[in-house]
C-alpha positions as CSV (number, residue, x, y, z in Angstrom):
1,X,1.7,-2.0,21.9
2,X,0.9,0.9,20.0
3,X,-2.6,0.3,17.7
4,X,-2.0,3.5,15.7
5,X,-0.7,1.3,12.4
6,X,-1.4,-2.6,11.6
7,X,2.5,-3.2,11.4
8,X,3.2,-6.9,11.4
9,X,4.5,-8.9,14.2
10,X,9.0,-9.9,14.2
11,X,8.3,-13.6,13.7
12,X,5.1,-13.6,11.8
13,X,7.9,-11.5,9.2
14,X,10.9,-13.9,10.1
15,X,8.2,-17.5,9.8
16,X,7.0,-16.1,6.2
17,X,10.4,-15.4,4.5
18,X,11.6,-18.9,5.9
19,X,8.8,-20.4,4.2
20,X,9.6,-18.5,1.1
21,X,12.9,-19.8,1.0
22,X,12.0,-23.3,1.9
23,X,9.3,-23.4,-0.9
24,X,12.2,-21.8,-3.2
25,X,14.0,-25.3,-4.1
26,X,11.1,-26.7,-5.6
27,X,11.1,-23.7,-8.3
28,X,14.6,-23.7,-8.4
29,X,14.6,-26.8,-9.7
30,X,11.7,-26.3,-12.2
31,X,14.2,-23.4,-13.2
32,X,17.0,-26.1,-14.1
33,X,14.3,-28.9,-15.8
34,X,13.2,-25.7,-17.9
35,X,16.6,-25.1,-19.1
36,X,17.3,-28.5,-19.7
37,X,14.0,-29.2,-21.8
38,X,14.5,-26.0,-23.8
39,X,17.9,-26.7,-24.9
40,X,16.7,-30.0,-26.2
41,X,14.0,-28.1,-27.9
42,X,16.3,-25.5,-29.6
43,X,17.9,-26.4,-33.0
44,X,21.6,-25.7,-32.2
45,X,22.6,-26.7,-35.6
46,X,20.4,-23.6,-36.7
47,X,21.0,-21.5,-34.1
48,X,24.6,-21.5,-35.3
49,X,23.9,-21.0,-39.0
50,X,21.7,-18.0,-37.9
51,X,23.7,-15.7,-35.4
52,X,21.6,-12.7,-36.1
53,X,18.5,-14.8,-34.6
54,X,20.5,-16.3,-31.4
55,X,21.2,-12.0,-30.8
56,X,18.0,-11.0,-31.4
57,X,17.0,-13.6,-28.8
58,X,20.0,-12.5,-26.2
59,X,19.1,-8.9,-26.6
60,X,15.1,-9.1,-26.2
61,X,15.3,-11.9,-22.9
62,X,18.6,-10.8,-21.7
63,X,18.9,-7.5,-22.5
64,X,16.8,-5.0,-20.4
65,X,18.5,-7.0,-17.5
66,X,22.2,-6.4,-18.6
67,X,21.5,-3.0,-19.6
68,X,20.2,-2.7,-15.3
69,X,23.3,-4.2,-14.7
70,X,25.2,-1.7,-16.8
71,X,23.9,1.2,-15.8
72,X,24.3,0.4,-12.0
73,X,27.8,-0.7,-12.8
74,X,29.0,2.9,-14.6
75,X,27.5,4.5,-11.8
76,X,30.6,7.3,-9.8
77,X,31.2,5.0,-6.5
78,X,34.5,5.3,-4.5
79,X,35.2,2.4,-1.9
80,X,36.2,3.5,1.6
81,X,39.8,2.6,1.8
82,X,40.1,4.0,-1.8
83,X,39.3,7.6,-0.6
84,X,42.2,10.4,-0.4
85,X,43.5,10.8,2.9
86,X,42.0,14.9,3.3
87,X,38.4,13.4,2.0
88,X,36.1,14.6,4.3
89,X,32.1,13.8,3.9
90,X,30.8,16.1,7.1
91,X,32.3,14.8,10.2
92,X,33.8,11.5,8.0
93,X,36.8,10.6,6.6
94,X,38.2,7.1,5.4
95,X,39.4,5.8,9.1
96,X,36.4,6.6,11.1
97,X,33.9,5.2,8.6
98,X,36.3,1.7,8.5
99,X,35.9,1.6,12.0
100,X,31.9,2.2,11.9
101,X,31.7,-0.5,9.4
102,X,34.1,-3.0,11.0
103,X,32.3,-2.5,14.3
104,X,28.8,-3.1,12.5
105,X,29.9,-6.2,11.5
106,X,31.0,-7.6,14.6
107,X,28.2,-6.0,16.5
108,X,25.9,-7.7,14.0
109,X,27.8,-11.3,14.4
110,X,28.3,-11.4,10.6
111,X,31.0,-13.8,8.4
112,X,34.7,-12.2,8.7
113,X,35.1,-11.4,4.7
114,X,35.3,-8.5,3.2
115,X,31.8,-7.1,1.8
116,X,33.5,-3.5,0.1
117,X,31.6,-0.2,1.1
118,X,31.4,2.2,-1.6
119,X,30.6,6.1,-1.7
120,X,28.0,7.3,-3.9
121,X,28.1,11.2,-4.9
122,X,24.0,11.1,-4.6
123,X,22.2,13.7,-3.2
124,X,19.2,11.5,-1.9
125,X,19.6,10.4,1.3
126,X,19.3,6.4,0.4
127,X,21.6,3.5,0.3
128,X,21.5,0.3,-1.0
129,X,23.2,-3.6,-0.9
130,X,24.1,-5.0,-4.2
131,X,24.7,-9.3,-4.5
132,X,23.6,-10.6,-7.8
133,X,24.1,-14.2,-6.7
134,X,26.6,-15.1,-10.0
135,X,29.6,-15.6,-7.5
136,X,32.3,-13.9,-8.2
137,X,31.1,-12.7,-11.6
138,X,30.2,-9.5,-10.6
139,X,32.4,-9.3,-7.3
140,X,33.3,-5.5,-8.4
141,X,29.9,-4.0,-7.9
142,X,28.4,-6.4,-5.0
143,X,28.3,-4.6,-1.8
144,X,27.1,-1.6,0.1
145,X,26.2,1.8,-1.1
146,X,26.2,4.5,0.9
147,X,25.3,8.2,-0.8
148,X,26.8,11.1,0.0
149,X,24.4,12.8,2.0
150,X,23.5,10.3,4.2
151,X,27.0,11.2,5.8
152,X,26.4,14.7,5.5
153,X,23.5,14.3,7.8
154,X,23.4,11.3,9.9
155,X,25.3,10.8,13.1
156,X,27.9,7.7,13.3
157,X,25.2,5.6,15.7
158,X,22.4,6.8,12.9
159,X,25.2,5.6,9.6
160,X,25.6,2.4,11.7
161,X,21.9,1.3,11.3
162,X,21.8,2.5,7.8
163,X,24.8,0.2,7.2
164,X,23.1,-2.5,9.7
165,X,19.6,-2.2,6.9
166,X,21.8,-3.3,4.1
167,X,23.7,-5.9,5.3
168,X,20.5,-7.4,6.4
169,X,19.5,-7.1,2.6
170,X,23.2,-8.4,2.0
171,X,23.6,-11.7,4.6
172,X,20.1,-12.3,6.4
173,X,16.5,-11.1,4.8
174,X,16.6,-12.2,0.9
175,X,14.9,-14.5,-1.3
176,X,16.8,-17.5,-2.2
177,X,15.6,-17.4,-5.7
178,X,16.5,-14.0,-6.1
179,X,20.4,-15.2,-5.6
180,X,20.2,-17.6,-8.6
181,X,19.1,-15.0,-11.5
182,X,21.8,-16.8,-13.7
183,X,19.0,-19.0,-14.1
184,X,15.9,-16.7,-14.9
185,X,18.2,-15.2,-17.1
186,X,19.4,-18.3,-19.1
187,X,15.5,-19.4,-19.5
188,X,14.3,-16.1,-20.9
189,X,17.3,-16.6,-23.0
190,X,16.5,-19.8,-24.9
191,X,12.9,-19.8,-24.3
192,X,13.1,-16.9,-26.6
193,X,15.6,-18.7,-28.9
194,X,13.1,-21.6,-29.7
195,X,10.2,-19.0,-30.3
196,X,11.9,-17.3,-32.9
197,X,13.0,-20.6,-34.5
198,X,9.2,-22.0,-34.5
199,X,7.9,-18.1,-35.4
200,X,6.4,-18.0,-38.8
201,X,5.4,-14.2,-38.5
202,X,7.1,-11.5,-39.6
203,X,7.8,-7.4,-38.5
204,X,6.4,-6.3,-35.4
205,X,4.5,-9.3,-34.7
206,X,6.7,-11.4,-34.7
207,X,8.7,-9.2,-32.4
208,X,5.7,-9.2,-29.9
209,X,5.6,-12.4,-30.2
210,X,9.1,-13.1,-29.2
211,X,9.0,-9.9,-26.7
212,X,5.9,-11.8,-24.7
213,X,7.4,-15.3,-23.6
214,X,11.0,-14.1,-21.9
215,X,8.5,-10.9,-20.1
216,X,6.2,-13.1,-19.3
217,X,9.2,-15.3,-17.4
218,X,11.2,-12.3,-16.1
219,X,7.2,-11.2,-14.6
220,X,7.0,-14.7,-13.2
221,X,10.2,-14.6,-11.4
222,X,9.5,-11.2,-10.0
223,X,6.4,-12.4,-8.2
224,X,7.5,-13.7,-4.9
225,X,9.5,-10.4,-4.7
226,X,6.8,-8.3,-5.0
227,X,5.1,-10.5,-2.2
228,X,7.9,-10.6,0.3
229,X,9.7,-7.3,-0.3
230,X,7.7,-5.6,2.3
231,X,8.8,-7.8,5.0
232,X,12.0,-8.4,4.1
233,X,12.6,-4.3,4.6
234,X,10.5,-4.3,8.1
235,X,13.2,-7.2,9.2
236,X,16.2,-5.1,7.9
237,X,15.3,-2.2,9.7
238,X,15.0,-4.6,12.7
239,X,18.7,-5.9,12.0
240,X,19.7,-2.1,11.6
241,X,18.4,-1.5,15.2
242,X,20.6,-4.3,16.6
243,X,23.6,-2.7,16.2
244,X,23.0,0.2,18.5
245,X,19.2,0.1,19.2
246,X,16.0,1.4,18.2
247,X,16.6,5.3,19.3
248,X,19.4,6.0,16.7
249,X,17.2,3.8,13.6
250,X,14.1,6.2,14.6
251,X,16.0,8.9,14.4
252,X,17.8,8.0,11.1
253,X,14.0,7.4,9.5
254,X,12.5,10.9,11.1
255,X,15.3,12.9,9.2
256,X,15.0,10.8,6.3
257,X,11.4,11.8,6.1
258,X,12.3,15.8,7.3
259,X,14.8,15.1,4.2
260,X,11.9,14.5,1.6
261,X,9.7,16.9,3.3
262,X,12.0,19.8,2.6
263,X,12.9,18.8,-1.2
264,X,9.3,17.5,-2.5
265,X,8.5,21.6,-0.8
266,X,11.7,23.3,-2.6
267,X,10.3,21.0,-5.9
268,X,6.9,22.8,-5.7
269,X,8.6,25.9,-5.5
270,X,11.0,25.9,-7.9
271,X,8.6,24.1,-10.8
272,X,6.7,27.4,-10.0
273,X,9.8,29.7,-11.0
274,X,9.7,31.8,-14.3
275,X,13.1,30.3,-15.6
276,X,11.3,27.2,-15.0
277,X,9.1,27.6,-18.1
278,X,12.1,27.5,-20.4
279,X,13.2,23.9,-19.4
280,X,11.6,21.0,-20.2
281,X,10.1,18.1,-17.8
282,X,13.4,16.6,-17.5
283,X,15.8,19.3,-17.9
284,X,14.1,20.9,-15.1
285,X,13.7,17.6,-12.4
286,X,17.8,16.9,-12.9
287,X,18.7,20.9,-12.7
288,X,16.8,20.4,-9.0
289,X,18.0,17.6,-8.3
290,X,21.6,18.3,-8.8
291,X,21.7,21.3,-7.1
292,X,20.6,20.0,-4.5
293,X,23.5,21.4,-1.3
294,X,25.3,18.9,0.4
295,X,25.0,19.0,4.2
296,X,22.7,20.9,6.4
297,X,21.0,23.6,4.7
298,X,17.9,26.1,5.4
299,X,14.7,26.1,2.6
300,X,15.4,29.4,2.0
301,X,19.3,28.7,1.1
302,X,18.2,25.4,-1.0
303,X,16.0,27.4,-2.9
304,X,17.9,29.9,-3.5
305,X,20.9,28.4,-4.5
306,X,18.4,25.7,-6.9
307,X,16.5,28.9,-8.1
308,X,19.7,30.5,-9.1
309,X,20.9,27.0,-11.4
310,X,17.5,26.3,-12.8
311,X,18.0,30.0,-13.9
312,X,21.9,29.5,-15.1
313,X,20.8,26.2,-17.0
314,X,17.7,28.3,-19.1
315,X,19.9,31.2,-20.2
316,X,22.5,29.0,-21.4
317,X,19.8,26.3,-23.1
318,X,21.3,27.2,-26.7
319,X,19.1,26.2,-29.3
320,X,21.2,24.0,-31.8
321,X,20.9,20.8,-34.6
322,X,21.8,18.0,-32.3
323,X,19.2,19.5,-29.9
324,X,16.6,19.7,-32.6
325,X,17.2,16.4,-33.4
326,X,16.9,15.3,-30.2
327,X,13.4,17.3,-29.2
328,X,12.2,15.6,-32.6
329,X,13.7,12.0,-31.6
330,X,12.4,12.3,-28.0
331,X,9.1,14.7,-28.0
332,X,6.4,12.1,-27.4
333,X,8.7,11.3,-24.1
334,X,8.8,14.5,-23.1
335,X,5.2,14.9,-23.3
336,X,4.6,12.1,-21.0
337,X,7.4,13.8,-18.9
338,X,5.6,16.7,-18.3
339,X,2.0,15.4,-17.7
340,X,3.7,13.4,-15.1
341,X,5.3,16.4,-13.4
342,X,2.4,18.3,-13.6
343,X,0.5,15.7,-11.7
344,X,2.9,15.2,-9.4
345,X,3.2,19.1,-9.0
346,X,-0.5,19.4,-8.1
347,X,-0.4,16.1,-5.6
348,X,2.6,17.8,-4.0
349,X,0.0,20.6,-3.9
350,X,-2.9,18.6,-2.0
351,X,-0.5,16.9,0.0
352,X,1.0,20.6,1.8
353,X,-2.4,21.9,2.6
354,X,-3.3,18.9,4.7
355,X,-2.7,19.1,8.5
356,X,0.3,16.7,9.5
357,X,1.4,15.4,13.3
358,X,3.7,18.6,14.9
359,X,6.2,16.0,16.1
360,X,8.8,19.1,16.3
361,X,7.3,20.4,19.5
362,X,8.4,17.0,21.3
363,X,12.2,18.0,20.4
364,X,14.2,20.2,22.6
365,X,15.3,21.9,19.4
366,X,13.1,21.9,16.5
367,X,16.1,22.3,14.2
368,X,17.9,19.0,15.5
369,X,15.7,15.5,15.4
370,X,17.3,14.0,18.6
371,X,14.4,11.6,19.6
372,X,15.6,9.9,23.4
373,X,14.3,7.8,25.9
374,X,11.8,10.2,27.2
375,X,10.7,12.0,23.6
376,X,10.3,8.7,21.3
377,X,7.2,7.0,23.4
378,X,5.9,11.1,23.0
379,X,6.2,10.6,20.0
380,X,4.9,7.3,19.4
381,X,1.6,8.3,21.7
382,X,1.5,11.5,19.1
383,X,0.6,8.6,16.0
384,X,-1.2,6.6,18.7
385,X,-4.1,9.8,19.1
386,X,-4.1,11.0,15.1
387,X,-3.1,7.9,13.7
388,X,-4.7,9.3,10.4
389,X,-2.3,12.3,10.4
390,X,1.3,11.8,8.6
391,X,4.6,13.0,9.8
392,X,5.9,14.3,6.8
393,X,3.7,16.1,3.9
394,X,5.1,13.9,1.7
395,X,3.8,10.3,-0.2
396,X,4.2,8.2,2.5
397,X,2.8,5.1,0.2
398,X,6.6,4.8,-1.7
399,X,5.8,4.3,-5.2
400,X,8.1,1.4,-5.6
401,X,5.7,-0.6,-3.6
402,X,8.2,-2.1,-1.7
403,X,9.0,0.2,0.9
404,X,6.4,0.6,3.9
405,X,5.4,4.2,5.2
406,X,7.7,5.9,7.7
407,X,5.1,6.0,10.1
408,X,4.6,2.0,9.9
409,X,8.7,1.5,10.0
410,X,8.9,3.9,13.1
411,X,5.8,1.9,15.0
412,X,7.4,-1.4,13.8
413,X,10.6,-0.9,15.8
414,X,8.9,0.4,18.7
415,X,6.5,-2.5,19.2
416,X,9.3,-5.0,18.4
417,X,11.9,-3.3,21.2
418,X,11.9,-5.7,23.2
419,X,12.8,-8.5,20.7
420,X,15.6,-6.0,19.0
421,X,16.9,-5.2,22.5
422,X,17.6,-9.1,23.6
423,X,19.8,-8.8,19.9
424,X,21.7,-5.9,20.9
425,X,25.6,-7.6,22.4
């Protein structure tokens, strides 16, 4: 067993989420007493005569939680069998990535319904599994997300375990509590009702006031989350690996992290640029960001081709009323916009002029990340003798907090091969 990270053991992971979910019925049901306590509580009567308060109350408690909803639901997705028959994404089109999904879920020995697979024009190499839990409510955006480039630059064994990751997010490794939000969401809601009916201050205190008890709630709710998110995305990159094994998920990760490497580099760079200075924090992070090349691409050809739009975007920044307006409207965010990119510019400094693991010279190309039987326990020896040294010069400490390091997910897998392998059909 490799000692180079302290990566949990598979059933320590799988016993703690189980306890989780056992211990979730209890607050469940608090949930429910909660509702039914504050409805007795609020003035109904009142609350009819006085619309303007009952939205006030909706908007503060419910609010920053529709508005997620929202802006997740407007986002550009196509679902699979929706796509044109010429669309292409790399080596992809509609019928081969059916097939890769419908084999997942058989591989995987999941329920026979249809979970809908959508395409997300997204740069990032990243996916994601959306079920909200309200049924059938929101049937139109459950379901797995796949972005663009992860076809662009992932083999079909490599999409597989991405796909594998999210359906264990989708089917197997969640909270229970998490799957009944209906009811955080209905608390904050009237617990916010009957603080503005018994509120005697006025203005922006009362607004605090009102503000404090659905956030403290929504905070409340989000604690065994925070806890438990860590493990549940070790164990979903364990269910990944069970559909074709722990070679394919390494190598997925590895280019994942070459992926980052490359940008957070071509960000230094082009934050460094002349036209740069003629784009604000924001302007300048979504000009990058969206010209960002599809597909397999060298640094020199990314930056060149981001160099040339940040470049396009300041010679046509016209200077007009709405956007005068707008500087005025926005100007205390934009300062905080660019304090935070010029930190992040100098830790993207620091970060390149530390030494990193040369995990390239265990590849038979350096240019293809092709980890096999003989290369990955190289590789895995490599972290094993600098176990201090990162693979990629990038934050390996995700700032979400809820991913674990590259490194830790890479170790994780190996250690637990032998319990992923008795999974594999």
């Amino acid at each position: 067993m490799s000692n180079s990270q302290s990566v949990p053991r598979r059933q320590d992971l799988i016993d703690r989420l189980q306890r989780a979910n056992k211990n979730a019925w209890p607050v469940i049901f608090a949930l429910i007493l909660s509702i039914a306590i504050f409805s007795a509580l609020i003035d109904w009567e009142r609350a009819s005569k006085e619309p303007l308060l009952s939205l006030i109350a909706i908007a503060v408690a419910a609010g920053p939680f529709a508005r997620d909803i929202l802006m997740f639901a407007v986002v550009k997705r196509k679902r699979v069998q929706d796509l044109k028959e010429h669309t292409r994404f790399g080596q992809y089109d509609k019928y081969l990535l059916q097939s890769l999904y419908k084999e997942t879920m058989t591989r995987l020995k999941l329920p026979d319904f249809e979970v809908p697979l959508f395409i997300v024009a997204d740069r990032s190499m990243n996916a994601a599994a959306m079920h909200l839990g309200f049924g059938s409510f929101f049937k139109s955006i459950n379901g797995i997300y796949l972005h663009r480039q992860v076809l662009h630059k992932l083999q079909p064994q490599e999409v597989q375990d991405i796909i594998g990751h999210e359906l264990g997010h989708y089917f197997k490794y969640y909270l229970v509590v998490d799957r009944f939000r209906i009811l955080t969401v209905t608390l904050a809601t009237l617990a916010a009702l009957w603080v503005i009916q018994i509120n005697r201050l006025d203005g922006f205190a009362a607004y605090m006031v009102i503000s404090l008890v659905p956030a403290t709630i929504w905070w409340i709710s989000g604690l065994p989350y925070a806890y438990h998110a860590t493990a549940i995305e070790y164990l979903c990159d364990d269910f990944g690996a069970q559909v074709n094994g722990i070679i394919p998920a390494v190598n997925g990760l590895m280019k994942i992290g070459a992926e980052a490497e490359l940008q957070t580099i071509v960000i230094q760079q082009a934050t460094m640029s002349k036209a740069a200075g003629n784009l604000n924090a924001s302007e300048l992070i979504e000009t990058i960001l969206n010209s960002m090349p599809y597909g397999t691409a060298t640094k020199e050809e990314i930056e060149t081709k981001v160099n040339a739009e940040i470049k396009k975007r300041a010679e046509n920044r016209d200077v007009t009323l709405g956007g005068f307006f707008n500087f005025l409207w926005n100007s205390e965010q934009e300062v905080d916009s660019e304090l935070m990119l010029e930190e992040q510019v100098k830790a993207i400094q620091r970060q390149q002029s530390k030494p990193r693991l040369d995990w390239e010279a265990l590849l038979l190309d350096a240019g293809n990340i092709d980890f096999d039987e003989e290369s990955l326990p190289m590789l895995i020896a490599m972290i094993d003798r600098d176990p201090t040294y990162p693979l990629f010069r990038i934050s390996e400490s995700q700032e979400d907090g809820v991913h674990p390091p590259i490194k830790s997910r890479i170790v994780y897998l190996w250690n637990n091969r032998a319990e992923i392998e008795k999974s594999l059909s």
